[in-house]
matplotlib code that plots the C-alpha trace (Angstrom):
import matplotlib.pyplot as plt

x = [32.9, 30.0, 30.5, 34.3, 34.0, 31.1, 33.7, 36.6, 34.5, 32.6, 35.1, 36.9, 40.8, 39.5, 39.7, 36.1, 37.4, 40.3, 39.1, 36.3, 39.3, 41.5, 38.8, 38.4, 41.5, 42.1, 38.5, 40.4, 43.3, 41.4, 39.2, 42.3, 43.5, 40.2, 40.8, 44.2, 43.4, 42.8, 39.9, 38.0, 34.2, 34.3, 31.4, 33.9, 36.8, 34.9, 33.0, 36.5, 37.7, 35.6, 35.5, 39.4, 40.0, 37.6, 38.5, 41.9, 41.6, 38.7, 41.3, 44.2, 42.3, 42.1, 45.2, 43.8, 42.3, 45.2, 46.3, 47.9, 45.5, 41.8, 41.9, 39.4, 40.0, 43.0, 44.8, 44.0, 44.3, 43.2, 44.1, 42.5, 41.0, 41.9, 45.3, 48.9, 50.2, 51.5, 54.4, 53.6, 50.4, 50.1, 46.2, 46.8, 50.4, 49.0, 46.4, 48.4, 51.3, 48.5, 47.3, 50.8, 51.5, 47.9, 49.2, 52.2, 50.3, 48.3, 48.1, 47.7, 48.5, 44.7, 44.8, 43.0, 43.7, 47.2, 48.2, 45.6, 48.9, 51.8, 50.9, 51.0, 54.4, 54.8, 52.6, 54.3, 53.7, 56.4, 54.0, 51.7, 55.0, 55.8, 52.2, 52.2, 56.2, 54.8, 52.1, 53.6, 57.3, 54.9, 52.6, 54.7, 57.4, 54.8, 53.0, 56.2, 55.9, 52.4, 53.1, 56.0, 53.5, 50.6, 53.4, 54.9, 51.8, 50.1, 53.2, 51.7, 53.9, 54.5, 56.4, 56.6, 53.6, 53.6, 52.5, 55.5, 57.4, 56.0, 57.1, 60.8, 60.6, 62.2, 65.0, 66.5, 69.6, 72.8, 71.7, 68.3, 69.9, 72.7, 70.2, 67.6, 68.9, 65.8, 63.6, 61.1, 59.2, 62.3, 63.5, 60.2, 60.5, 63.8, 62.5, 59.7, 62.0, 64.1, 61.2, 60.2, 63.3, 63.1, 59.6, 61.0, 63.6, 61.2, 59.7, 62.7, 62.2, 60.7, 60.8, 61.7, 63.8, 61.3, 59.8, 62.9, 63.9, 60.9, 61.3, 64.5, 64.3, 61.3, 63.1, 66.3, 64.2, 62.8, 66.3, 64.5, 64.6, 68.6, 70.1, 73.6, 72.0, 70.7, 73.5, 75.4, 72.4, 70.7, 73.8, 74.0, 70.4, 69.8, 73.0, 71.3, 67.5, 65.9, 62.9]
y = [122.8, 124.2, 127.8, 127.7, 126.9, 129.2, 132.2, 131.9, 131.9, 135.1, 136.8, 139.7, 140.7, 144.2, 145.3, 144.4, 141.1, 140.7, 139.2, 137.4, 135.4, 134.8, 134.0, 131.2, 130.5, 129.9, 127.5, 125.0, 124.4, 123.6, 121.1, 119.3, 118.7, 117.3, 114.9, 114.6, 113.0, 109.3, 109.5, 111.6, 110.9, 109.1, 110.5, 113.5, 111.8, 110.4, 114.2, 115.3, 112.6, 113.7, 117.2, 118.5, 118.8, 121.1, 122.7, 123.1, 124.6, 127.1, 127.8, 128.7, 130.2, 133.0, 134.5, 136.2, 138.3, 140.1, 140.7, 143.7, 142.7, 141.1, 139.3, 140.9, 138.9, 135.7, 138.9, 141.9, 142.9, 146.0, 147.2, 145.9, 147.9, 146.3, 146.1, 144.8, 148.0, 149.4, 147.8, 146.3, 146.6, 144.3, 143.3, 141.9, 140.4, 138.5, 137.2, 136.1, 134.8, 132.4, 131.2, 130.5, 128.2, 126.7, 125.8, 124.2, 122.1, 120.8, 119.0, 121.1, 119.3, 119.6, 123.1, 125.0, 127.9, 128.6, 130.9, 133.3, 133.2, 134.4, 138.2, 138.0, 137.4, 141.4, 142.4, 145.1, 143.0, 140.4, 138.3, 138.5, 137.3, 134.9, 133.1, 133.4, 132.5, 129.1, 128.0, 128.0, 126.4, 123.4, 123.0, 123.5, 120.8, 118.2, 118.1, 118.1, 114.3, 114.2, 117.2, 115.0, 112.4, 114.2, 115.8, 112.1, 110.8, 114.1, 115.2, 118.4, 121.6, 122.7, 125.8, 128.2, 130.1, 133.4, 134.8, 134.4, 134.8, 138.8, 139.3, 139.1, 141.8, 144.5, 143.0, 145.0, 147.2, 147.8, 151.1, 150.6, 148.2, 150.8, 153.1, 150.8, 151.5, 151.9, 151.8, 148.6, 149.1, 149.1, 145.9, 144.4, 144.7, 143.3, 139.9, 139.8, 138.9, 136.7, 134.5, 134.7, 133.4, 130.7, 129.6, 129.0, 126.5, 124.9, 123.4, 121.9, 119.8, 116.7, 117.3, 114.2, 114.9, 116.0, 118.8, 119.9, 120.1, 122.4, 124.6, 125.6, 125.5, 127.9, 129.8, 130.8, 132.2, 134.4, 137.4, 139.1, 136.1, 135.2, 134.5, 135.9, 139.1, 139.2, 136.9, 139.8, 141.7, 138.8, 137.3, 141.4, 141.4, 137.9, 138.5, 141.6, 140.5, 138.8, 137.3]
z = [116.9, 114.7, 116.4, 116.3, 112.5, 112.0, 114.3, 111.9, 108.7, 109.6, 111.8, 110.6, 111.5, 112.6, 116.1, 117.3, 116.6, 117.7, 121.2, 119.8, 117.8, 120.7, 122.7, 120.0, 119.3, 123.2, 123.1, 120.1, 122.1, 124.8, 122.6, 122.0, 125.4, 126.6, 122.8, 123.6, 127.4, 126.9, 130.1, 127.3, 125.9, 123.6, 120.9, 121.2, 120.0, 117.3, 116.6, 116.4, 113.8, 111.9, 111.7, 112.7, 108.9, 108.5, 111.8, 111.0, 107.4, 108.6, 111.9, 108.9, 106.9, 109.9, 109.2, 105.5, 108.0, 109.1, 106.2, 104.4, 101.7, 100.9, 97.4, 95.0, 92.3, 90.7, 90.1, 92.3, 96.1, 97.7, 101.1, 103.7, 106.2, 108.8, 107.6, 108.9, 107.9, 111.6, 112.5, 116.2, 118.0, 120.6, 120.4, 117.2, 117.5, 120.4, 118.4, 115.9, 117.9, 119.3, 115.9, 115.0, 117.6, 116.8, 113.2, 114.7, 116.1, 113.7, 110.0, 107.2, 104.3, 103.2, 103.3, 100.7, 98.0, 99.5, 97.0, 99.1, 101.9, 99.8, 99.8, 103.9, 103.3, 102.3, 105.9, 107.8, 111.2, 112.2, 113.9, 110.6, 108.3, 110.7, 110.9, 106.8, 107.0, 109.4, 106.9, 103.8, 105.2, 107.1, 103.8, 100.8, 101.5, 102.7, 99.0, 96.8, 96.5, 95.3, 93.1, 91.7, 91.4, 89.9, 87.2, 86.1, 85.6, 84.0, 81.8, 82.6, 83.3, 87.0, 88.0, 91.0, 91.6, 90.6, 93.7, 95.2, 92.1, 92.4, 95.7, 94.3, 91.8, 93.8, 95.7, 98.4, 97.7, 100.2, 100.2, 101.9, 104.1, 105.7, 105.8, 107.4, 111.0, 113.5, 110.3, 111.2, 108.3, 106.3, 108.0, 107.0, 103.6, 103.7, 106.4, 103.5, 100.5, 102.8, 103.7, 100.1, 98.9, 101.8, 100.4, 97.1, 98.8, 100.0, 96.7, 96.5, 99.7, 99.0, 94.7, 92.8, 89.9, 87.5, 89.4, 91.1, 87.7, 86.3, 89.0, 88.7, 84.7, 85.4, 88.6, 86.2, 83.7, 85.4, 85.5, 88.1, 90.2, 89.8, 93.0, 91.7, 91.6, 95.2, 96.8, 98.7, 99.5, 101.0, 102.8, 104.4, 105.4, 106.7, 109.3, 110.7, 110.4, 113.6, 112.9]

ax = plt.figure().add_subplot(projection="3d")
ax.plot(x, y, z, "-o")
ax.set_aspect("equal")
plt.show()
């Protein structure tokens, strides 16, 4: 468990990597069959009571690495060498399709610094968007209520995070989208403000009154972000897109 944690910590998302990754990736969900079977040892049920939390925040934390972007600061991202930029290439969409079913499969309500996940969203690889995509619709709904809790007993502000916020600046237009024919690249621009738009739906799940309530209040004033203004562009896209 020490190596797998020590793998996805160090690990980079660049080619070299990629089979050291799925080699890993394939080692966890082997780990949690032999939990899973009730014949198992015993000190390795307990080992992995105690230490799947970190496993499976270090194993979600993988998918930064494929990104289109590396954080340099709060603020700033710079491209990735190892980027998401081509389209499909199958070393890495295989990698990623695995880790996606991974995260299925586990709890991540304890994940950590989230807000790290939301420019994935913009990656040029399907399988990228849909890991990124997987994450944030598993995590976000299932911390609404403490959010609502932590804001009635606070009184403190909450609002949508302006990571995602950004990736609705520039919403798609019908002229992109009749020219977007054969255009993948195109197409993932347009799946990208879709999901983002999806992820913002999902802070509603969940919300009790009084956050539901801030985030809309905070959603509406925001122009750029008015769903009347992208409600025929988005209703166009979303019956062409397959994601």
């Amino acid at each position: 468990m020490d190596a797998l944690s020590t793998t996805w910590r160090e690990a980079s998302g660049s080619d070299e990597a990629l089979p050291v990754l799925l080699g890993s990736f394939r080692l966890f969900a082997c780990l949690r069959s032999i939990v899973g079977n009730e014949d198992s040892n015993d000190d390795v049920k307990d080992t992995w009571s105690d230490r799947k939390a970190g496993l499976f925040n270090d194993l979600t934390a993988t998918i930064k690495e494929f990104g289109q972007y590396m954080l340099v600061d709060e603020w700033t991202y710079c491209a990735n060498e190892t980027d998401s930029s081509i389209t499909f290439y199958q070393p890495r969409d295989v990698t990623v399709d695995l880790l996606c079913r991974l995260i299925n499969s586990i709890s991540i309500e304890t994940l950590e610094d989230v807000s790290r996940i939301f420019p994935l969203l913009t990656a040029q690889s399907r399988a990228v968007q849909r890991a990124a995509y997987t994450v944030l619709h598993r995590y976000i709904p299932s911390v609404q209520e403490q959010v609502s809790f932590d804001v009635a007993l606070s009184k403190t502000a909450v609002k949508l995070p302006d990571e995602l916020l950004s990736l609705l600046l520039e919403a798609p237009t019908m002229d992109s989208i009749s020219l977007s024919y054969g255009d993948d690249k195109v197409w993932a621009d347009i799946r990208s403000y879709l999901l983002s738009w999806k992820i913002i739906f999902d802070h509603f799940v969940n919300a009790v009154c009084i956050s539901a309530g801030a985030y809309r209040n905070h959603n509406l004033a925001n122009d750029k972000n008015s769903l009347l203004l992208c409600k025929r562009t988005t209703y166009q896209a979303s019956r062409r897109m397959m994601f």
